[in-house]
N, C-alpha and C positions, 0 to 999 in steps of 0.2 A: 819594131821591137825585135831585139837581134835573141833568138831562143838562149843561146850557149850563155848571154847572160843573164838570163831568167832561172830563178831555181823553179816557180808554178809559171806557165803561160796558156791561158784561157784563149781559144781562136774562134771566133764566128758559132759559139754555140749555142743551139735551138734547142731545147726541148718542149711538147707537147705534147700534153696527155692527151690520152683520148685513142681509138683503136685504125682511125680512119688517118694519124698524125703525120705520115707522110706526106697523103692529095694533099691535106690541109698546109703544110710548111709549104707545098709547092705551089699552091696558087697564093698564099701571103710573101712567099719572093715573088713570084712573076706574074700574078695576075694584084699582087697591093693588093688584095680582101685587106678588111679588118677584125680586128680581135672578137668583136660582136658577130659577125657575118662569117669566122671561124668556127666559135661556137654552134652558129644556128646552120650553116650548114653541113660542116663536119662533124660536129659534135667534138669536138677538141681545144683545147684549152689552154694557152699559152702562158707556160710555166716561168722560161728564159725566152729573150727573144734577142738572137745575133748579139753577143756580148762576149768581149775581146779585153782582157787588162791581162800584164805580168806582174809577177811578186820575185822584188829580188831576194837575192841570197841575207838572211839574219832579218830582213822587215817584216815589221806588223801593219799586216796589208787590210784596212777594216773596208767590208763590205756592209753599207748604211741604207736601210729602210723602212717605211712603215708592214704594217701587215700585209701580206697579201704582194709585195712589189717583187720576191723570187729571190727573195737574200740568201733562206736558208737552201731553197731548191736547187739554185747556182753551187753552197759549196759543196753540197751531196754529189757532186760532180765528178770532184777534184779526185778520189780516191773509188769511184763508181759504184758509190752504193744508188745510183741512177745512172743509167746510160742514158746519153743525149740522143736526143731525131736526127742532130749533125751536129758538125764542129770537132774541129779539134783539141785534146788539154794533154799539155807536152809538163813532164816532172822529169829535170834535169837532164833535158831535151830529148826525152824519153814518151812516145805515143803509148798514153797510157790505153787509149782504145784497141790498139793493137797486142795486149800484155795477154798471155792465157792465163788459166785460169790460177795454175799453180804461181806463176810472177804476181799477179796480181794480190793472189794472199802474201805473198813473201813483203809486198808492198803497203800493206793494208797493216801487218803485224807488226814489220821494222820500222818503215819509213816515216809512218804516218800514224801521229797520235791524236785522237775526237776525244773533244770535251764537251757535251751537250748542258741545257738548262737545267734538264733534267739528270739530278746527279748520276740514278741509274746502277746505286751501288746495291751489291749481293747482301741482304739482310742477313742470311745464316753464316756469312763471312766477318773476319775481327776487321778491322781497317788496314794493317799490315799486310792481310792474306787478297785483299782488296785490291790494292795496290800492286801484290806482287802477280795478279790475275796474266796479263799479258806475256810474263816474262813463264808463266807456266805453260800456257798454249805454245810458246818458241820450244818448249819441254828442258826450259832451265834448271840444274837441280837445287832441290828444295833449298838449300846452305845459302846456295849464289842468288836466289831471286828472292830469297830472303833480308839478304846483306844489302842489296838492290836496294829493296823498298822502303829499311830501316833508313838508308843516308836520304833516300825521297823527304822522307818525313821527317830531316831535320832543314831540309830546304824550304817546304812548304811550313814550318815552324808548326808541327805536331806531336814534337817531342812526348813520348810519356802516356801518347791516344793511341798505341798499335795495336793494344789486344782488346780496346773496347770496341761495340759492334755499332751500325753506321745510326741505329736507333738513340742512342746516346750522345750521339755527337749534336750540335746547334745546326743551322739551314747552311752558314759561311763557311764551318768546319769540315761537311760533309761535300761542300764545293771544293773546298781544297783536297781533299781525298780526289775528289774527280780528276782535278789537275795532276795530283802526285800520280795516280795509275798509269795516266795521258805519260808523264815524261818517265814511269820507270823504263820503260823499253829504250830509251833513250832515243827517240825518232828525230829525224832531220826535221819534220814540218810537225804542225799541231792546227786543227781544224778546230775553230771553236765556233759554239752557234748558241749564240746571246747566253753564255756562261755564269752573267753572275746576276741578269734580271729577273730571277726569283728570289731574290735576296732585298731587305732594307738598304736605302739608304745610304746609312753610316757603314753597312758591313761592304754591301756595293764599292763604295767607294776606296776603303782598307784594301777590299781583293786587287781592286784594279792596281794602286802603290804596289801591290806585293808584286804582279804578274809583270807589271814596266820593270820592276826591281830584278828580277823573276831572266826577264826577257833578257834582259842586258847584261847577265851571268851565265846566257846558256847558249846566249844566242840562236833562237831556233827562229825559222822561218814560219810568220803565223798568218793564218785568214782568220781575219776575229769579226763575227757576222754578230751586229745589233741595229737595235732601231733608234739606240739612243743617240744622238748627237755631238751632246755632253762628253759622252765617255768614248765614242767616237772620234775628236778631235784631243782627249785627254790619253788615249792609248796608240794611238795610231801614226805612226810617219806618215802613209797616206791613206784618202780615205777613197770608195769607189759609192755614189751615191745613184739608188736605184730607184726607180717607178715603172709597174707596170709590164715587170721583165726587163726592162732596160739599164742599160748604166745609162745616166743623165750627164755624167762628169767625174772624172779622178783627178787627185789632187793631194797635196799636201792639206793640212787644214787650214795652214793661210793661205794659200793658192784660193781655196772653196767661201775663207769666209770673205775675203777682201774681193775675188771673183767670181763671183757666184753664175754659172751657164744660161741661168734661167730665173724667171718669177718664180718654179717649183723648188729650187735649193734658193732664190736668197729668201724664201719667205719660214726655209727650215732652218737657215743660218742667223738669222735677224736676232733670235735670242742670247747669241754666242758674242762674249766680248771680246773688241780684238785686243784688251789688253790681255787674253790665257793664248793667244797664235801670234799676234804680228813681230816677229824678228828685227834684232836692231839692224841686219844687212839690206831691208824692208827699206827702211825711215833714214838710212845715212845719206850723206852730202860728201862728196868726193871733196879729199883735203884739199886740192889744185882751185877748185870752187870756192871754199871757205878761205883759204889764206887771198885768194886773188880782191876779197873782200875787206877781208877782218887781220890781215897781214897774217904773219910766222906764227904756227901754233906756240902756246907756253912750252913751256920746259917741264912743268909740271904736269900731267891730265891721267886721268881717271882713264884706265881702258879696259872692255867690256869685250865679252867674243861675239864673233856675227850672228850665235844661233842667241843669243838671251833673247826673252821677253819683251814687250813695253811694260808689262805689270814693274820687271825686276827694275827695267831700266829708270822708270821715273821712281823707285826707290831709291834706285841709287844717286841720279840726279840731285835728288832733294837732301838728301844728307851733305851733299858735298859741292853744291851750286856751282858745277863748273861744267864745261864741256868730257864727252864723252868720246875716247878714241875709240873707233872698232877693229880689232886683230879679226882674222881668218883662224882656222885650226892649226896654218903653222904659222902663228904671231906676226904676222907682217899684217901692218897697217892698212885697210882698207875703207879707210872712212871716218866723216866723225857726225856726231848726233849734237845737234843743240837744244837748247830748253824749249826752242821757238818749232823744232824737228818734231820732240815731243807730244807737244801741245798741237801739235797740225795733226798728228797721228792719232791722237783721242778725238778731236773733233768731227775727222772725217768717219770715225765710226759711230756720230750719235744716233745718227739715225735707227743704227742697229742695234743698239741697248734701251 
């Protein structure tokens, strides 16, 4: 992993708690104790254990696990609201361990915007003055971090809620307030840690559309920390899936559901169709192959880009019963999908539906 293109790069980081965290990291490198036999002799407690991914520049980097596996402990890292026992975490090839203390607020305030579960918003505060919080610690004046956090709140679509207070607002509404605070500073990155799993549902689901919607207007570079799966391979370019302190596996979400590292992610992924991940660049058959078979493609055909779905694709298929060409991002022909492509591509996932 070359740093310079990484905008976060996570290197071999431990942390554990406990007062003794040291001896204890040094005898689980070089004497392999385990996490049990850490506990009971150290008294320490393995939070992260030697865990290594980068986040490139614009991606939403989702860190996936159950309770207890070090999701959210790992991103408290990234801007050190936890120092590590070791390891390194480089922001724009920048050691952030090595940042004093003044860089490091400078880093905390500008660079780098948290969104927690917990909304966390000022009750004596309107939603406007909420929002414009961050940009008043920079000691922005009142007009400008006001002008700020009104255009927020037409992006988050709050139009018309600035001077009501956060007791008024619904459980979804007051998540969006969160987000808006998070982007009024206007930070390069955004740390979120499972942001919308207090939420129903149907609202759950709305937020997430908004924030992909969101993403891809603002472009910011995200660590999006949940345990859900689901919303995991629905938000995520790629996903880094943990147990136990560890990453187990990074990936794209069809990289994760189509190859799963272990019986511990595919028995997480097995619920997952792969008609919402597998790619029609996935399932083609190189034209040279197909014509050497079935002669000169028509004159006519239907063409799809490499990144669509199977969901979209056997939609489209079945409207129009013909062969599927697949374009690249810059139009040029790289393949084609048949009915028979399709049909192999659902079956080889029944297993996991």
């Amino acid at each position: 992993m070359d740093s310079s293109n990484s905008a976060i790069k996570v290197e071999n980081v431990w942390k554990i708690f406990g007062n003794t965290s040291r001896d204890a990291l040094d005898s689980i490198q070089n004497k392999r104790i385990s996490k049990t036999e850490a506990l009971e002799k150290y008294n320490s407690v393995i939070g992260v254990s030697n865990v290594s991914f980068d986040v490139k520049y614009g991606e939403i980097f989702c860190v996936m696990g159950l309770s207890g596996s070090g999701k959210s402990t790992l991103v408290r890292h990234i801007n050190r609201l936890l120092e590590p026992t070791s390891g390194k975490i480089l922001i724009n090839g920048k050691d952030v361990m090595k940042l004093d203390p003044v860089s490091l607020q400078e880093l905390r305030n500008k660079k780098i915007g948290m969104v927690f579960q917990n909304f966390a918003l000022m009750p004596h505060r309107s939603v406007v003055d909420n929002i414009a919080m961050p940009l008043e610690i920079r000691g922005i004046s009142k007009n400008d971090r006001l002008d700020a956090a009104n255009k927020i709140l037409e992006i988050v679509e709050l139009q018309g809620w600035g001077n009501k207070f956060a007791h008024e607002l619904s459980g979804g509404m007051q998540q969006r307030v969160g987000l808006a605070r998070a982007l009024a500073a206007d930070p390069e990155f955004l740390l979120m840690d499972e942001p919308f799993s207090a939420l129903d549902p149907l609202i759950r689901r709305q937020l997430q559309s908004e924030f992909i919607k969101l993403s891809k207007q603002m472009e910011k570079t995200t660590v999006f920390i949940t345990h859900d799966l689901d919303e995991a391979v629905r938000v995520g370019h790629r996903i880094a899936i943990m147990r136990d302190g560890k990453v187990i596996q990074i990936g794209t979400p069809e990289q994760i559901v189509i190859s799963p590292a272990d019986e511990y992610v595919a028995d997480f992924v097995k619920g997952i169709s792969r008609l919402k991940v597998v790619q029609a660049k996935t399932i083609m058959q190189s034209i040279e192959s197909y014509e050497s078979i079935n002669g000169k493609l028509p004159d006519e055909i239907q063409s799809v880009n490499e990144s669509e779905l199977l969901s979209k694709l056997i939609e489209i298929s079945k409207s129009n019963q013909k062969l599927l060409l697949v374009k690249d991002n810059n139009q040029k022909n790289i393949g084609i999908i048949t009915q028979s492509d399709l049909l192999k591509a659902v079956v080889e996932g029944g297993d996991g539906e």
